[in-house]
C-alpha positions in Angstrom: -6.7 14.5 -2.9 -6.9 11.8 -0.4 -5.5 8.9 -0.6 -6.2 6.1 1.8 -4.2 2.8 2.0 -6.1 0.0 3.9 -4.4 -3.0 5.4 -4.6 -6.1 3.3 -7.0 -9.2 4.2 -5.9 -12.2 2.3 -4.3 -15.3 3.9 -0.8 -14.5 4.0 -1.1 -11.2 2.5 1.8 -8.8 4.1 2.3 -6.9 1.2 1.0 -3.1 1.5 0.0 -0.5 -1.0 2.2 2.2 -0.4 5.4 2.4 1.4 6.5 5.2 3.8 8.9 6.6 0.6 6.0 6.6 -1.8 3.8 8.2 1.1 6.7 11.0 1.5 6.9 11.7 -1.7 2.8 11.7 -2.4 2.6 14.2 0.9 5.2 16.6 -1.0 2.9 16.7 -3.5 0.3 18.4 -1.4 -1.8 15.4 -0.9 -3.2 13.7 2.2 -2.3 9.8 2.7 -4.7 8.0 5.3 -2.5 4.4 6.1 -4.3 1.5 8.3 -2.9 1.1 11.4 0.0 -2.0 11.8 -0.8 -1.8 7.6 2.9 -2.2 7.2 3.9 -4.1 9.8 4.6 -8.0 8.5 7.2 -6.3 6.4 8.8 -3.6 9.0 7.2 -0.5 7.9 5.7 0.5 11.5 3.1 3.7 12.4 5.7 6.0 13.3 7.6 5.4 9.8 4.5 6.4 8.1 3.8 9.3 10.6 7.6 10.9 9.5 7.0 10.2 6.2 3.8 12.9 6.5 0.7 10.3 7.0 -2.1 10.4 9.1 -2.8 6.9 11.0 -6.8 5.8 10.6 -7.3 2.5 13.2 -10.7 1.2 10.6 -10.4 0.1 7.2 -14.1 1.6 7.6 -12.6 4.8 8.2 -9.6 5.0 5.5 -12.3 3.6 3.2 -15.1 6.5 3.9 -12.8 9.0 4.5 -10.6 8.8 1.1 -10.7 9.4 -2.1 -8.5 7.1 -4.0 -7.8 3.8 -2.2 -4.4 2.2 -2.9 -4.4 -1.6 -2.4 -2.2 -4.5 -3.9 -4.7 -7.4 -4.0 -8.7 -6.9 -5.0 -10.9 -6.6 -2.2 -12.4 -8.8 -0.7 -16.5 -9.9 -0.1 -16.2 -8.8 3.1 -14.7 -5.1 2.2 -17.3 -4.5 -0.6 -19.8 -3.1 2.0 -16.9 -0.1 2.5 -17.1 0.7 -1.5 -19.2 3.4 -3.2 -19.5 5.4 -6.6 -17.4 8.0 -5.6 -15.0 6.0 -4.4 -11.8 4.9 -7.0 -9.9 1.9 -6.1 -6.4 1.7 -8.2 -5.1 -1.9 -7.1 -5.2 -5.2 -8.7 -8.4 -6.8 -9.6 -8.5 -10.4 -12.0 -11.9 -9.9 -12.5 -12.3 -12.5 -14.6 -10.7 -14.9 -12.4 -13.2 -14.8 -9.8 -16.4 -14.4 -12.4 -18.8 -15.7 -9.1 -18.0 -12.3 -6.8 -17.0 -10.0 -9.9 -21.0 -8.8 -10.4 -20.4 -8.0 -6.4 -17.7 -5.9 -6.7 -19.5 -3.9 -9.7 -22.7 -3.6 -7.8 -20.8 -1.6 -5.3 -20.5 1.3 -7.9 -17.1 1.7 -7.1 -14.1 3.0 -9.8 -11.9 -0.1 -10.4 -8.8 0.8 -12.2 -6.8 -2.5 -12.7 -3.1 -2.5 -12.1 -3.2 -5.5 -14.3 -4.3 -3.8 -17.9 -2.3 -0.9 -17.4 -0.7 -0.6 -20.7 2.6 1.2 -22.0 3.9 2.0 -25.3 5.6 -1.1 -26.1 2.4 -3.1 -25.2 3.6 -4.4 -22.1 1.8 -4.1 -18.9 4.2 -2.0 -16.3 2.0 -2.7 -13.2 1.4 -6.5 -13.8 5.1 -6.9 -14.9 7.0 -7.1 -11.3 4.4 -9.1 -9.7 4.8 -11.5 -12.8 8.9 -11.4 -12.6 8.6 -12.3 -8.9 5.7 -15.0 -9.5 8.1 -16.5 -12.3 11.0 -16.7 -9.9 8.8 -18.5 -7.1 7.5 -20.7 -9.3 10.8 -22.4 -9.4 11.6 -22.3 -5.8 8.4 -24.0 -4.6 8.4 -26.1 -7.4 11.5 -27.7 -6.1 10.5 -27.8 -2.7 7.2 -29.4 -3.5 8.9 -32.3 -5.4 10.4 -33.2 -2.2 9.1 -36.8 -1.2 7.7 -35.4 2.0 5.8 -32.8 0.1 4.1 -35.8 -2.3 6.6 -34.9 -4.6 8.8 -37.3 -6.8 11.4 -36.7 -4.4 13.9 -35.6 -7.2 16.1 -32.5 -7.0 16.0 -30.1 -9.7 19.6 -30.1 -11.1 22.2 -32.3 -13.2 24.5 -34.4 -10.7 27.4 -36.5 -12.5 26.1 -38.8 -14.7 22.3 -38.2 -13.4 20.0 -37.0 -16.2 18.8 -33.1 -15.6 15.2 -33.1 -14.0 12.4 -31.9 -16.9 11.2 -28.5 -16.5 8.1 -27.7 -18.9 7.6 -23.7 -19.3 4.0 -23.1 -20.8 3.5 -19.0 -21.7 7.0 -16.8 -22.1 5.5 -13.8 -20.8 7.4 -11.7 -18.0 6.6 -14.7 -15.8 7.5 -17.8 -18.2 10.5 -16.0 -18.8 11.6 -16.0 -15.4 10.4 -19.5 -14.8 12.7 -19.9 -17.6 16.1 -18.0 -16.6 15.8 -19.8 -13.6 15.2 -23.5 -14.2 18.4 -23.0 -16.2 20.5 -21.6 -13.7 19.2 -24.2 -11.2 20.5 -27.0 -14.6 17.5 -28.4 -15.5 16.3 -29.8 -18.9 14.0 -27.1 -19.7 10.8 -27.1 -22.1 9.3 -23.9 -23.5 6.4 -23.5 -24.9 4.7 -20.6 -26.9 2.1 -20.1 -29.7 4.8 -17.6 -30.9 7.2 -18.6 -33.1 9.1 -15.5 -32.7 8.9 -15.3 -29.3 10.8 -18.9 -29.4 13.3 -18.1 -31.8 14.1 -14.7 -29.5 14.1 -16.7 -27.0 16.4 -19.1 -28.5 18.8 -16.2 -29.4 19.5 -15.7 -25.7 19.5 -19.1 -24.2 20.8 -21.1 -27.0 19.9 -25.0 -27.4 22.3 -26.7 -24.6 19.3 -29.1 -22.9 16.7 -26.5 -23.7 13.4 -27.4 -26.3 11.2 -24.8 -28.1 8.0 -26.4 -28.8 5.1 -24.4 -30.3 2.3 -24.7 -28.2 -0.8 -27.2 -29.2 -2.7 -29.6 -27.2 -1.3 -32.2 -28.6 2.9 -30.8 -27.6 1.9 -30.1 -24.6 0.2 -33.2 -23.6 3.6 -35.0 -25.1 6.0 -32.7 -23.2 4.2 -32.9 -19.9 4.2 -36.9 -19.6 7.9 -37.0 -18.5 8.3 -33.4 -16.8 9.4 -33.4 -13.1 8.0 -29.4 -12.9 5.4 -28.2 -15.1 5.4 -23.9 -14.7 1.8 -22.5 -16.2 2.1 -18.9 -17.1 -0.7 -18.5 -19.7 -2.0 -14.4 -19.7 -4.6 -12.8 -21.9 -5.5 -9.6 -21.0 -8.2 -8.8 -19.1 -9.6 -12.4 -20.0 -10.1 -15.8 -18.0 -6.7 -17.8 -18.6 -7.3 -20.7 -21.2 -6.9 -23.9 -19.8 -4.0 -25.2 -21.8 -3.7 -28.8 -19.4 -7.0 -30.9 -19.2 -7.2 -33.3 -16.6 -7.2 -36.0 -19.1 -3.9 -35.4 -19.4 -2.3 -35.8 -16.3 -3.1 -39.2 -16.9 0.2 -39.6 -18.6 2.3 -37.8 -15.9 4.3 -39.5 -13.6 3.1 -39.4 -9.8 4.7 -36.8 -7.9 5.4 -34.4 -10.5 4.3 -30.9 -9.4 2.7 -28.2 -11.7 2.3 -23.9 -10.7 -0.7 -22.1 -12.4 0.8 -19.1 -12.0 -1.8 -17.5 -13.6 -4.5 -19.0 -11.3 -5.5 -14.8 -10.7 -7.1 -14.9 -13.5 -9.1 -18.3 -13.1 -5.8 -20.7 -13.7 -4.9 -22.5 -16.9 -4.9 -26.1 -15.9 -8.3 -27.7 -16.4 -7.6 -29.0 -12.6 -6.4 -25.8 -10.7 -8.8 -24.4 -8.0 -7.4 -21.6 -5.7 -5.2 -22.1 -2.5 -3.5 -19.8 0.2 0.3 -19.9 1.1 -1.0 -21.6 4.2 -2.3 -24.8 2.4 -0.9 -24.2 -0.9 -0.8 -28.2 -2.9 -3.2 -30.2 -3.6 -3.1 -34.0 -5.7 -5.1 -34.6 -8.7 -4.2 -37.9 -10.1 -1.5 -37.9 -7.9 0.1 -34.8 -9.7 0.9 -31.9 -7.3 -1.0 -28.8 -8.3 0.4 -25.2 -6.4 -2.2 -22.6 -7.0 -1.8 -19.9 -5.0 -3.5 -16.9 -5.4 -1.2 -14.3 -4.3 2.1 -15.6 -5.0 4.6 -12.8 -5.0 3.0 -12.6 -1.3 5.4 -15.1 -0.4 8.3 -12.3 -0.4 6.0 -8.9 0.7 9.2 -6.5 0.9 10.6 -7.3 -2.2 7.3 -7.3 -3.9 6.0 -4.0 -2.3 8.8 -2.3 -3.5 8.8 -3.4 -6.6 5.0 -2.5 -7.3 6.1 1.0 -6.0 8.0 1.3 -8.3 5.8 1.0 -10.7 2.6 2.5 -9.2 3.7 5.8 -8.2 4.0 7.8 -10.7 0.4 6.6 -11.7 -0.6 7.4 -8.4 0.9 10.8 -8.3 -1.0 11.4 -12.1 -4.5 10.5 -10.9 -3.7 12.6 -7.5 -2.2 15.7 -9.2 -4.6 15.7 -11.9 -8.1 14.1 -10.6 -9.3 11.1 -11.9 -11.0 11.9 -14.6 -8.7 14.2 -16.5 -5.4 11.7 -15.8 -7.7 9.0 -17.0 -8.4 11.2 -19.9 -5.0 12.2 -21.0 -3.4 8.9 -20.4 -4.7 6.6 -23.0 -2.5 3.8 -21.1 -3.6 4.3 -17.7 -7.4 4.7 -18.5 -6.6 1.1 -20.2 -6.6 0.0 -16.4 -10.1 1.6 -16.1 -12.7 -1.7 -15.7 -15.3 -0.9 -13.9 -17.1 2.6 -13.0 -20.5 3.3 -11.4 -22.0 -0.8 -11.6 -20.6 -1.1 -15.4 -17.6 -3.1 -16.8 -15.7 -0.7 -18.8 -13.1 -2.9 -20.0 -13.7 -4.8 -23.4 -12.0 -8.0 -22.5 -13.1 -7.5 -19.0 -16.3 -7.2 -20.2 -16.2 -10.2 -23.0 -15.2 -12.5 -20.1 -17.9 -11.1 -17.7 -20.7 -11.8 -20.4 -21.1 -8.0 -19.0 
């Protein structure tokens, strides 16, 4: 097969769909890999280390697009790559359709295959491809929540942390996913007072099994809880994910009315539409906005922030779907794997998906 990796477009976006390793090993395999020149350069992987590892360097994304078979990318493509797509084309990347429901019927009109990192399932019902994107996203969350509650930043000008007899700073965790969880493990370690909140009980009480109650709250989530807990929290962390679906919006902006000024929030899930009523996309290049005086981060491609980390850890991941849909053909590993043809959401201008196609009105 042939298997072409295009440089990514997004603000910001250094991140790349395979790296040389995952090209060495795909080569050894008997395939051909096609890699965009400088693809891998904002995070050190250079021509010549994809030449050693057994790839063939294209200088067009025009030309890795109509020369391949399967296209590799880590972020969904953008308008202005739609024009390279066609039916007997497969892209295997990540693509929210339902967070961006205004180009969505775009993308599908190009006929292409769009297998979705993001509803690739496994056995445990966890999703293996969206998981180490999430881990990282729930990490950052916390790192430029605290920098964007610096006063220069609009913030509060608090510092996340317990100092002598200072009162820990109020985290609020909304969603306990891979992400919340991260968000979670992490405002503790950084000392906070920290706020989660889930519409599963059990996911609480597990939850409360490993962290214990020493300034921690588990709140089940209602409008009403989280409209309480969110009036005094220095860092509110949204990680709301339904599969496949538009994220809910669990904050309306009538609530930020009771917030103090300078608190900041992250819509982490903001990929899939964002679940703050007030949440609109933004880049790592202008990345806050104020509503209400309330800091909103809502960047689209978080895990972005840290592209070697995060294209290793997706490679992790990835290959070994890769190799399957290379080794066996699309159809037949799409076939056989009832998990990865979960990813499958779009084929020949229809939405495959169920819940892709629910939030489509498809």
């Amino acid at each position: 097969m042939i298997i072409g990796v295009p440089s990514e477009v997004k603000n910001n976006e250094f991140r790349v769909g395979l790296t040389p390793e995952s090209v060495k090993q795909i080569v050894e395999s008997g395939h051909t890999v096609l890699i965009q020149s400088n693809a891998g350069n904002g995070i050190g992987f250079n021509n010549d280390d994809y030449i050693k590892s057994g790839a063939t360097i294209i200088n067009s994304a025009e030309e890795v697009y109509g020369s391949s078979e399967l296209i590799i990318k880590v972020k969904e493509p953008t308008e202005s790559e739609y024009k390279y797509l066609r039916e007997d084309l497969t892209l295997f990347t990540y693509l929210h359709l339902a967070g961006d429901i205004e180009n969505a019927p775009k993308l599908i009109k190009t006929g292409v295959t769009g297998i979705a990192y993001e509803t690739v399932t496994a056995d445990d019902g966890s999703m293996p491809l969206l998981a180490p994107m999430s881990a990282i996203a729930g990490q950052i969350s916390i790192v430029v929540g605290s920098y964007h509650l610096l006063k220069h930043n609009s913030g509060r000008g608090v510092l996340i942390g317990s100092f002598g007899d200072i009162a820990p700073r109020i985290v609020t965790v909304i969603g306990c996913g891979v992400a919340g969880t991260e968000a979670i493990s992490k405002a503790i370690s950084n000392k906070a007072h920290v706020r989660v909140i889930d519409l599963s009980e059990d996911k609480l009480k597990e939850l409360e099994s490993i962290y214990g109650n020493n300034n921690i709250e588990y709140i089940i989530s209602n409008p009403e809880s989280i409209s309480k807990a969110i009036q005094d929290s220095d860092l509110v962390i949204g990680a709301v994910y339904v599969v496949g679906k538009e994220a809910p919006k669990i904050i309306s902006i009538d609530m930020l009315d009771g917030m103090k000024a300078g608190a900041v929030m992250v819509d982490i899930s903001i990929d899939q539409g964002g679940c703050f009523e007030s949440s609109k996309p933004t880049t790592h290049d202008n990345p806050t906005f104020l509503v209400n005086n309330i800091v909103h981060y809502c960047v689209t491609n978080m895990p972005g922030a840290v592209p070697l980390t995060a294209t290793q850890a997706l490679n992790k991941a990835t290959l070994p779907y890769i190799l399957e849909l290379a080794n066996k053909g699309i159809d037949e590993a799409l076939d056989e794997n009832i998990h990865l043809k979960n990813g499958l959401n779009i084929s020949r201008g229809q939405v495959v998906h169920p819940a892709v196609k629910e939030a489509l009105k498809a």
